[in-house]
C-alpha positions as CSV (number, residue, x, y, z in Angstrom):
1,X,7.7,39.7,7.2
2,X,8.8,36.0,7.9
3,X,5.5,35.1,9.1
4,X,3.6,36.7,5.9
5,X,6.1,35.0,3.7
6,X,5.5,31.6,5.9
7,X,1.8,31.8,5.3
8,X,2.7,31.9,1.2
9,X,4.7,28.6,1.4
10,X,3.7,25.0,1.9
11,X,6.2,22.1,2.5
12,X,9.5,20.2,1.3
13,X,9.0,16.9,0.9
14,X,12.0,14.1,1.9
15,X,11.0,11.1,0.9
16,X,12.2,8.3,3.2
17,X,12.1,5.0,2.0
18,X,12.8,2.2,4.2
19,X,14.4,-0.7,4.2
20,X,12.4,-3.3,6.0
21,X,13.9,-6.5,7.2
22,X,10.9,-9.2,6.8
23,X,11.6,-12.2,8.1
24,X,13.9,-11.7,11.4
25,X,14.3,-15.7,12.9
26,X,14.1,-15.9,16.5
27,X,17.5,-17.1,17.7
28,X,19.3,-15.7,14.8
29,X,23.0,-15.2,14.6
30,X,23.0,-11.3,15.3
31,X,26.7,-11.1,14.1
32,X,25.6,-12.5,10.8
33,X,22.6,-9.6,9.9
34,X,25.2,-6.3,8.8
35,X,24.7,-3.3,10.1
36,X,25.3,-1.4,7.0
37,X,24.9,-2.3,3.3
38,X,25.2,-0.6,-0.4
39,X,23.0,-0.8,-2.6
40,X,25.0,-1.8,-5.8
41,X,22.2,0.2,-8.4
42,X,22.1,3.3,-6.7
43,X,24.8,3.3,-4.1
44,X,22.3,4.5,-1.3
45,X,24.0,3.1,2.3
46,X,21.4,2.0,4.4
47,X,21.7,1.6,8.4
48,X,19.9,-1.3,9.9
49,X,17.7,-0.1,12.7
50,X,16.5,-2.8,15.5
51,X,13.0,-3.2,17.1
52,X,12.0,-1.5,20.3
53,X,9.2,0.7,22.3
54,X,9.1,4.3,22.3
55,X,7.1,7.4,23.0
56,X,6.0,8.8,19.7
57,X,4.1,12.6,19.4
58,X,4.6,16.0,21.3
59,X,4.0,16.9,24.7
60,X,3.2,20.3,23.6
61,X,0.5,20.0,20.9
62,X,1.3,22.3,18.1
63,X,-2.2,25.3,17.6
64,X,-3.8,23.3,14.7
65,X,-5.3,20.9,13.3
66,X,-2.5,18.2,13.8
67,X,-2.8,16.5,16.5
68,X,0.1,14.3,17.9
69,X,-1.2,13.3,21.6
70,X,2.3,11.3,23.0
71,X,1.3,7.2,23.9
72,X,3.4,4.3,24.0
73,X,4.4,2.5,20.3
74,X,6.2,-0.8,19.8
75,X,7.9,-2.0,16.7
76,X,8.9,-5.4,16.8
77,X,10.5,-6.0,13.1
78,X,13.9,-4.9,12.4
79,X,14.4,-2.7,8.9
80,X,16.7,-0.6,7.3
81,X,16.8,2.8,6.5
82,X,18.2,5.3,4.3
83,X,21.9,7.3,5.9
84,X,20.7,10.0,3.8
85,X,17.8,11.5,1.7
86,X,18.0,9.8,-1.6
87,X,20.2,12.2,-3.9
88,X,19.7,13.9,-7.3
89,X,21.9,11.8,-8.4
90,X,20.6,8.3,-7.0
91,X,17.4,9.1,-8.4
92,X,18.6,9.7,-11.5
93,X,20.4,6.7,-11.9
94,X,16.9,4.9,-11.4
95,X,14.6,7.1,-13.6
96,X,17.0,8.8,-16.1
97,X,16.0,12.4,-14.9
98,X,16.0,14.4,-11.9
99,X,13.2,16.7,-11.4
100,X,14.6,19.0,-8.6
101,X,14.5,22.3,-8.5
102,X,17.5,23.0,-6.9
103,X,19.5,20.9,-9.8
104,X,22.4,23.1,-9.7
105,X,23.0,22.1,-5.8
106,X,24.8,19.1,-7.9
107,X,23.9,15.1,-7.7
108,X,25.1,15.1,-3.9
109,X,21.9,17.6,-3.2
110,X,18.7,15.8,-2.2
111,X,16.0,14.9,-5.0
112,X,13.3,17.2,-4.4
113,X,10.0,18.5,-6.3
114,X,8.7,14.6,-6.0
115,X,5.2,13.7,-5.3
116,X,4.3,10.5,-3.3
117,X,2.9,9.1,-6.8
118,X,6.2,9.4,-8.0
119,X,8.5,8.3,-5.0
120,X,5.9,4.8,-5.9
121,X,6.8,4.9,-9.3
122,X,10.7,5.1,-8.5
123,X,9.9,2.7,-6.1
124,X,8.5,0.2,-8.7
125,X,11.4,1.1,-10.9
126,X,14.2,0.5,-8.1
127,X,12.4,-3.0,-6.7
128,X,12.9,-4.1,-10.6
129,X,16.0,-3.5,-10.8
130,X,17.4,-4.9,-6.9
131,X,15.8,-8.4,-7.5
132,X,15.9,-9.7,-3.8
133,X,15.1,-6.4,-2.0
134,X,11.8,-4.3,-1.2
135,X,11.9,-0.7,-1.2
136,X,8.9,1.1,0.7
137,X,8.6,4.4,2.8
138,X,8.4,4.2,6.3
139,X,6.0,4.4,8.5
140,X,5.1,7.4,10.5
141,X,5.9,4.9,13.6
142,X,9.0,3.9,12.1
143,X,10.2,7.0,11.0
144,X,9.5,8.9,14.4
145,X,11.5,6.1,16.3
146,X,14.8,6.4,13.9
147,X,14.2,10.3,14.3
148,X,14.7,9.8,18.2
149,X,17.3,7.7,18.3
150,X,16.3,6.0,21.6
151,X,15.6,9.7,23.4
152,X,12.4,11.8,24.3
153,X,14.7,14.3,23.2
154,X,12.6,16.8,20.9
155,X,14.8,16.2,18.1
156,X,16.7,13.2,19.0
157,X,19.8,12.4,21.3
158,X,20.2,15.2,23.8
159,X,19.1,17.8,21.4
160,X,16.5,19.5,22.7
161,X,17.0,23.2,21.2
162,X,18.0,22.9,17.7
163,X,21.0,26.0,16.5
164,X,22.2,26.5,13.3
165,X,25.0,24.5,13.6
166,X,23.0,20.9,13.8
167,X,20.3,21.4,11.3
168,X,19.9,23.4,7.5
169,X,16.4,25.2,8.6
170,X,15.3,28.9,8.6
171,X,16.4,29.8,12.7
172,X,15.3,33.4,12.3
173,X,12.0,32.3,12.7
174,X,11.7,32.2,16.7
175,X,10.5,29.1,18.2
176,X,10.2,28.6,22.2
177,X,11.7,32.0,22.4
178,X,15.2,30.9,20.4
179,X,16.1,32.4,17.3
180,X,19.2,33.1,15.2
181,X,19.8,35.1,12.4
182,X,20.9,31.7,9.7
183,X,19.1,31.2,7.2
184,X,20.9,29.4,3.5
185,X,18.6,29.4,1.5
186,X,18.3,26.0,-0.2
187,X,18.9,22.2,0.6
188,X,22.3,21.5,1.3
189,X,24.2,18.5,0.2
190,X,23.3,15.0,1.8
191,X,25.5,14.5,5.2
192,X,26.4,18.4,5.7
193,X,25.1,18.4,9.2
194,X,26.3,15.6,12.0
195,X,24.9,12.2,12.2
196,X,21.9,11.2,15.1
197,X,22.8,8.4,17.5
198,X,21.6,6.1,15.1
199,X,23.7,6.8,12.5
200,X,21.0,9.1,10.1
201,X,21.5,12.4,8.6
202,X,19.3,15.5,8.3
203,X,16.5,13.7,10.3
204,X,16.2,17.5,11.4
205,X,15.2,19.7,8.7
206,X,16.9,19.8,5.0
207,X,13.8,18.6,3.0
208,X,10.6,17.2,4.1
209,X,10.3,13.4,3.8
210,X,7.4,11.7,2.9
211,X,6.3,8.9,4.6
212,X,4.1,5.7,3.9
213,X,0.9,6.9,6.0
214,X,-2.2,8.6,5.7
215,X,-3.1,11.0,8.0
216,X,-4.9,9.5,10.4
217,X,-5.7,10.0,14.1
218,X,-3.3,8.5,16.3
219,X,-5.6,4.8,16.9
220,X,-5.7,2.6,19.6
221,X,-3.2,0.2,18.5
222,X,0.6,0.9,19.9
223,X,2.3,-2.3,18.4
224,X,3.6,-1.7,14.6
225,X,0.9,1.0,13.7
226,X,0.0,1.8,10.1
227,X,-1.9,5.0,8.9
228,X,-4.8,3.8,7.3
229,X,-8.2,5.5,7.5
230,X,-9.3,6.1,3.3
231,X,-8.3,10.1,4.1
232,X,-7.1,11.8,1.0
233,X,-3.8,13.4,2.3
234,X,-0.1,11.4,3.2
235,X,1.5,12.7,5.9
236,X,5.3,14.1,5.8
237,X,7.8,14.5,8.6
238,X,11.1,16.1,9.0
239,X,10.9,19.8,8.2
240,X,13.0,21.6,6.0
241,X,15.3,24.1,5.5
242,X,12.1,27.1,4.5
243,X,10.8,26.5,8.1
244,X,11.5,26.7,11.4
245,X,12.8,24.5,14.4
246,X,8.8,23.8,15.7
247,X,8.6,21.6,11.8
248,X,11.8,19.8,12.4
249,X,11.1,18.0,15.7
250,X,10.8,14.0,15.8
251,X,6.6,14.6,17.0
252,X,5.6,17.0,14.0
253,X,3.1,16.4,12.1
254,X,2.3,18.2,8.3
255,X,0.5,16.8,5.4
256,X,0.2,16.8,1.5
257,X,-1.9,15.2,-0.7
258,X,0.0,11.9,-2.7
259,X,0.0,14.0,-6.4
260,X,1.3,17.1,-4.6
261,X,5.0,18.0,-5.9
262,X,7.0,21.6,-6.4
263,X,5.3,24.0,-5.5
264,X,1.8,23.5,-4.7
265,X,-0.7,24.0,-2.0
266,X,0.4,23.0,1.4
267,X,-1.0,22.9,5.1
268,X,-1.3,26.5,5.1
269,X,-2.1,27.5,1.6
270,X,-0.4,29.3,-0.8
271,X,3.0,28.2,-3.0
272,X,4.4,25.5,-1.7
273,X,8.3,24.7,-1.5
274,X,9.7,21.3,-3.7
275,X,9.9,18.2,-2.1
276,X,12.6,15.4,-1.8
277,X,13.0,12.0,-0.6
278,X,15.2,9.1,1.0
279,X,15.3,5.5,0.1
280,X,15.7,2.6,1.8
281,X,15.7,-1.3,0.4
282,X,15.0,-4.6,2.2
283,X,15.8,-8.0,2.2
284,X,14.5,-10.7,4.0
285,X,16.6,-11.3,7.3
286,X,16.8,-15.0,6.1
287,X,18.4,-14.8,3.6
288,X,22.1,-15.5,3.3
289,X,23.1,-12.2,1.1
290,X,24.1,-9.2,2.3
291,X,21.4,-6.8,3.4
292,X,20.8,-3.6,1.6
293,X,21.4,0.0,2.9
294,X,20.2,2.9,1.8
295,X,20.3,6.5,2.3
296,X,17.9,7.2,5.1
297,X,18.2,6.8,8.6
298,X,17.0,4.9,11.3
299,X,17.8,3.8,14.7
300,X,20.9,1.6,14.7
301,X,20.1,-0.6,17.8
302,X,20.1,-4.3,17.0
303,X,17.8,-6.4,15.5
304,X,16.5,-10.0,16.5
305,X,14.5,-10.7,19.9
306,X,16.4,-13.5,21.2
């Protein structure tokens, strides 16, 4: 029954927008980049994530057509990102509305029901309003790295079997032979599950996130890779709380197209479950005013190459 219903459901979007620190000086005073910073129009916290090399993708390929073969990935800028997924309420502090389904989760609840077009527009809107800052999703390099948290753990830290207790997704669906019998029902509010190492919340499940990406093959180049390849479809991460624990690892890979939002057709046909997002702002690391952050997480390890 799970399954049939699984194959009549797409994907919840979580938008993650990063915020990317630009101009990192070699030799800067580490002490004087924050790690945190609020964003005065929205109130998103953001968490400043440092540079570094990981492993991104999945030792065990998933049975489709989503490849994520594991190779080695460098990011050498610092940026920060969202603590949370960007709220109901955070959006509509930017756009006068919120178009979630779920509006009666309150303005603490993840914005969902969001296409990429529209995550651009708020975007837009949000970059008018912070004069100094640049808000952008993140990167399918990026966002894998601040889902890890500096481990090769399959969900970050030293989590390698997700429970209930860590992460809002459906468990009754067995995955690597684990299952449980919780399942709520709904997003839950922003921060209702524990923090990763890096300081990020509901990197696991929740909503999907979009990111900034097209879906691409993974290409040869391992140092600050972008998605770019003129395909028609952007390429979300994260999971949610309609699937199971194999959506909600760091490596997964799923995919909508940019206008998709609500429910619409998905990576496996059918209705598709609304979508939400997280935010992020940036400010160049030269400059002398605080740094922006919003609600999205990243890895919290510290920023400028000496």
């Amino acid at each position: 029954m799970i399954r049939a219903i699984r194959q009549r459901t797409v994907t919840w979007w979580r938008v993650v927008a990063l915020l990317l620190a630009t101009a990192c000086t070699p030799g800067a005073d580490r002490s004087s980049i924050p790690d945190r910073w609020i964003d005065p129009v929205t109130g998103m916290e953001l968490v400043l994530v440092g540079p570094g090399a990981f492993r991104m993708g999945l030792s065990r390929q998933p049975d489709e057509l989503r490849p994520a073969p594991p190779h080695e990935v460098r990011l050498t800028r610092p940026f920060y990102l969202g603590r949370f997924e960007v709220t109901q309420g955070q959006w509509r502090r930017v756009t006068g509305r919120a178009p979630s389904r779920f509006a009666e989760c309150g303005d603490r609840c993840p914005v969902e029901s969001v296409s990429w077009l529209e995550v651009q527009a708020f975007l837009a809107r949000l970059n008018e309003l912070s004069p100094g800052q640049r808000y952008r999703l993140p990167t399918e390099a990026e966002w894998e790295y601040a889902c890890r948290a500096g481990s090769d753990a399959r969900y970050g830290g030293v989590v390698d079997t997700l429970r209930p207790h860590l992460a809002n997704y459906d468990s009754r669906i067995p995955f690597d032979g684990v299952a449980d019998t919780v399942f709520v029902g709904s997003p839950t509010p922003v921060g209702s599950y524990a923090a990763n190492a890096v300081g990020l919340h509901d990197m696991a499940a929740n909503v999907w996130e979009w990111t900034d990406d097209e879906y691409c093959p993974y290409g040869t180049s391992s140092v600050d890779p972008r998605g770019r390849c003129g395909t028609d479809t952007i390429v979300i991460r994260g999971g949610s709380w309609y699937f199971s624990a194999d959506a909600a690892r760091c490596g997964r890979r799923y995919t909508h197209h940019r206008g998709d939002s609500g429910f619409s057709l998905g990576p496996q046909g059918g209705e598709g479950v609304p979508s939400g997002l997280r935010l992020g702002a940036a400010r160049g690391m030269a400059s002398p005013a605080p740094f922006v952050r919003a609600s999205c997480s990243f890895l919290r390890s510290r920023i400028c190459p000496a």
